[in-house]
C-alpha positions as CSV (number, residue, x, y, z in Angstrom):
1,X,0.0,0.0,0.0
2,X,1.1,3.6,-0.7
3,X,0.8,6.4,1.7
4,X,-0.4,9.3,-0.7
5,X,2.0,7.9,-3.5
6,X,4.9,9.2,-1.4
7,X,6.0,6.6,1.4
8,X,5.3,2.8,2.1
9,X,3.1,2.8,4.9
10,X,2.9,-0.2,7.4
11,X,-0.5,-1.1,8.0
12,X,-1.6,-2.4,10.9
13,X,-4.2,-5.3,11.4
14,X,-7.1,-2.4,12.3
15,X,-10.4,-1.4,10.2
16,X,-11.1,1.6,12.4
17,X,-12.0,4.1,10.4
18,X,-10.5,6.4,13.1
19,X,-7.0,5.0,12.5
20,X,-6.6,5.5,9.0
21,X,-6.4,9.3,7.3
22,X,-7.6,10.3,4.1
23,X,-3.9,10.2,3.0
24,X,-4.5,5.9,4.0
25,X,-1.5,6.8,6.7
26,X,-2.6,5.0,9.8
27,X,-2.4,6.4,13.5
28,X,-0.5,3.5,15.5
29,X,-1.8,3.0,19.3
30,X,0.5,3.1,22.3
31,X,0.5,-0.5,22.3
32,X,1.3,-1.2,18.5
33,X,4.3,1.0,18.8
34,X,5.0,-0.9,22.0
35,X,4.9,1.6,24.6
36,X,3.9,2.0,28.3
37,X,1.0,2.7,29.6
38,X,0.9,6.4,31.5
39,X,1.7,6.4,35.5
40,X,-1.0,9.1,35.7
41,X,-3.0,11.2,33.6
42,X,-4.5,14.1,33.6
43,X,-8.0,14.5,31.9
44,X,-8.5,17.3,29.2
45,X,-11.6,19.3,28.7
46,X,-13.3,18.7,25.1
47,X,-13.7,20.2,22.7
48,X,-9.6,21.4,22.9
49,X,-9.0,24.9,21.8
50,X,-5.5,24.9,21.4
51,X,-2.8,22.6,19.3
52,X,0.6,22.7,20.1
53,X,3.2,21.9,17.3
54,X,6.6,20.7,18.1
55,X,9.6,18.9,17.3
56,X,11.9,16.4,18.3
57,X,15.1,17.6,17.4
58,X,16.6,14.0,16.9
59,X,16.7,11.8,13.8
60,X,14.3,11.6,11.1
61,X,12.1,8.3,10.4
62,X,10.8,7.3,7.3
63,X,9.2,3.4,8.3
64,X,7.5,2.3,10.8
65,X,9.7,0.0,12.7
66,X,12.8,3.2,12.9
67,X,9.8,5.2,13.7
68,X,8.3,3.0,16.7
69,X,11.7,2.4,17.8
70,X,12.3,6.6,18.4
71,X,8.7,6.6,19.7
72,X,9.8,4.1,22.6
73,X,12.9,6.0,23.1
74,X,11.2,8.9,23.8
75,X,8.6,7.8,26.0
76,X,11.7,6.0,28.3
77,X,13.5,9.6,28.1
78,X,10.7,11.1,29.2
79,X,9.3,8.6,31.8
80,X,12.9,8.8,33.1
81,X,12.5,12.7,34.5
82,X,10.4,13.4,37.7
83,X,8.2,15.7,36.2
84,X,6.8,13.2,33.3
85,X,4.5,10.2,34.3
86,X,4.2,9.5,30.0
87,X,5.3,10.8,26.9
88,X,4.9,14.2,26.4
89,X,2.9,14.9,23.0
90,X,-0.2,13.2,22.1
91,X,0.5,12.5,18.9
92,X,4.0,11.8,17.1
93,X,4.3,12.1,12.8
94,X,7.2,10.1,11.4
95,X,8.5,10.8,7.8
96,X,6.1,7.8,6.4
97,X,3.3,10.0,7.3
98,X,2.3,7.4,9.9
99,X,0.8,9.0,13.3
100,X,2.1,7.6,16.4
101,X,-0.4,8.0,19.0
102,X,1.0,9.4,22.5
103,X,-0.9,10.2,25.4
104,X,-4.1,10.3,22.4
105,X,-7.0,12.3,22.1
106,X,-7.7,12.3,25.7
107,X,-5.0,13.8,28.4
108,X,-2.8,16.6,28.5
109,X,0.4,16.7,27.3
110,X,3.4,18.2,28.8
111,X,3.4,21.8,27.4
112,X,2.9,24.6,29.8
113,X,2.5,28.0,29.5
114,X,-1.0,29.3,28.7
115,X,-1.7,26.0,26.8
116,X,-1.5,24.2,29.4
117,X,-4.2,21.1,30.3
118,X,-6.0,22.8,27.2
119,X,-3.8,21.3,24.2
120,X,-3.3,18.5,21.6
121,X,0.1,18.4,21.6
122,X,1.5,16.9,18.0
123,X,5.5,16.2,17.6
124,X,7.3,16.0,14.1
125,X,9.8,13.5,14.5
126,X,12.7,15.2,13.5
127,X,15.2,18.5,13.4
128,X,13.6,20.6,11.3
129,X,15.5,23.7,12.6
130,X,17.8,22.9,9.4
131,X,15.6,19.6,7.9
132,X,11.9,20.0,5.7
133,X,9.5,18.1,6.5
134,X,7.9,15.8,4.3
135,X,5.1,16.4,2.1
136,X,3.1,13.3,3.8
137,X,4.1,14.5,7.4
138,X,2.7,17.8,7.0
139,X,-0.6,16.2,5.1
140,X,-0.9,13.7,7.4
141,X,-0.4,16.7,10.6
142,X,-3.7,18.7,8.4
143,X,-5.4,15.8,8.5
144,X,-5.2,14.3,12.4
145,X,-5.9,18.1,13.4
146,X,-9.1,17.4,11.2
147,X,-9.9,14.6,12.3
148,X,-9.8,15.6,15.9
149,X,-12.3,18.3,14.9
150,X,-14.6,15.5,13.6
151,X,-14.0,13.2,16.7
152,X,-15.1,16.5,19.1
153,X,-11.6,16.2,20.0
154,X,-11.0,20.0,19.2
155,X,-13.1,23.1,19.1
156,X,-14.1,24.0,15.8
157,X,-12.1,27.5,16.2
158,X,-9.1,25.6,17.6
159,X,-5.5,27.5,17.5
160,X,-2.2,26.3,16.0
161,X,-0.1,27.5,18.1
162,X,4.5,26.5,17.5
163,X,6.0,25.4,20.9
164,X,8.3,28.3,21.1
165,X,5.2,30.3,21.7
166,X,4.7,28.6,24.5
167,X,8.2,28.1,26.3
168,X,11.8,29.3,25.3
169,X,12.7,26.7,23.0
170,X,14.0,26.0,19.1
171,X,10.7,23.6,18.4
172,X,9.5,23.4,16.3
173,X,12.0,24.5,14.4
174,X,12.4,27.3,11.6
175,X,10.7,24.9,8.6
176,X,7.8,23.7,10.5
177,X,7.0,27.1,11.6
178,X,7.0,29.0,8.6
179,X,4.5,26.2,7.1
180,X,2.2,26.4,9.9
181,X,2.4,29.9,10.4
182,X,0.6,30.1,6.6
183,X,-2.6,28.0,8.5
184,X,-6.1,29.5,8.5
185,X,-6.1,28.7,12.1
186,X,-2.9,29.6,13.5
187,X,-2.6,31.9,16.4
188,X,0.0,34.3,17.6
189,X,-0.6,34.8,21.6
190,X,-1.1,38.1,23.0
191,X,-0.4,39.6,26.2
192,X,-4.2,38.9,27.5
193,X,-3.1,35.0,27.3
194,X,-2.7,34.2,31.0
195,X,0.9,31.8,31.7
């Protein structure tokens, strides 16, 4: 199967029709990727208002075994420091176009600021301070944020909003920002945004 006529995609043994995008990229669960299960959660309010877009900053992946294997590596990295019970993001994008589901559609991610317990955190999987993105990655990023509209997931007036909005940090990086920052819906925070 092709993903878009770009990428081989892996496909998983699942029919959901919530687990497959437009693009026929699928969104891999926690436990296809072979991750942990969260220490604790915390709950997030639907519909979301907010999505958070980050990066990385490690190696690009472009097939779904590299990919799960970074996905793992992050979770450990991140279950390793005191202030992390999970993975950060709720959803991870590997250069196949493949969505690698997180802490999902459900509980709040790691970011802080005035996004915080009120964002869908999504992760490019890569360094994209000097690296592009793929064609499918971005597609399949459109198309998640789209679907989570569907699902009730996000608020219908939801705002993209680039990590480094949000903290002090390079994420998501000089290319991803200047193709978000073209979105209908992305948002640049003002000074009434409480921290």
């Amino acid at each position: 199967m092709v993903c878009d006529g770009v990428f081989v995609c892996f496909l998983p043994d699942d029919n959901n029709p919530n687990r497959t995008l437009p693009n026929r990229c699928k969104i891999f669960s926690k436990q296809q990727w072979g991750g942990y299960e969260a220490k604790s959660v915390t709950l997030l309010e639907h519909p979301t208002k907010y999505v958070v877009i980050s990066h990385t900053a490690g190696h690009s992946c472009f097939e779904s075994k590299t990919c799960s294997y970074f996905v793992r590596n992050i979770q450990n990295l991140h279950r390793s420091q005191p202030a992390y019970d999970d993975i950060g993001y709720n959803f991870l994008i590997g250069g196949d176009g493949n969505v690698y589901e997180g802490r999902g559609w459900d509980f709040a991610s790691m970011h802080s600021g005035f996004v915080r317990n009120k964002n869908i955190a999504i992760c490019f999987m890569g360094n994209f301070v000097k690296d592009s993105p793929t064609y499918i990655q971005v597609s399949s990023c459109e198309q998640l944020i789209d679907l989570g509209v569907k699902l009730g997931k996000l608020d219908t007036n939801y705002k993209v909003v680039a990590h480094n909005q949000t903290y002090n940090t390079l994420s998501p990086g000089t290319n991803i920002y200047s193709i978000i920052s073209t979105w209908p819906h992305f948002y640049v925070p003002s000074a009434d945004d409480p921290v």
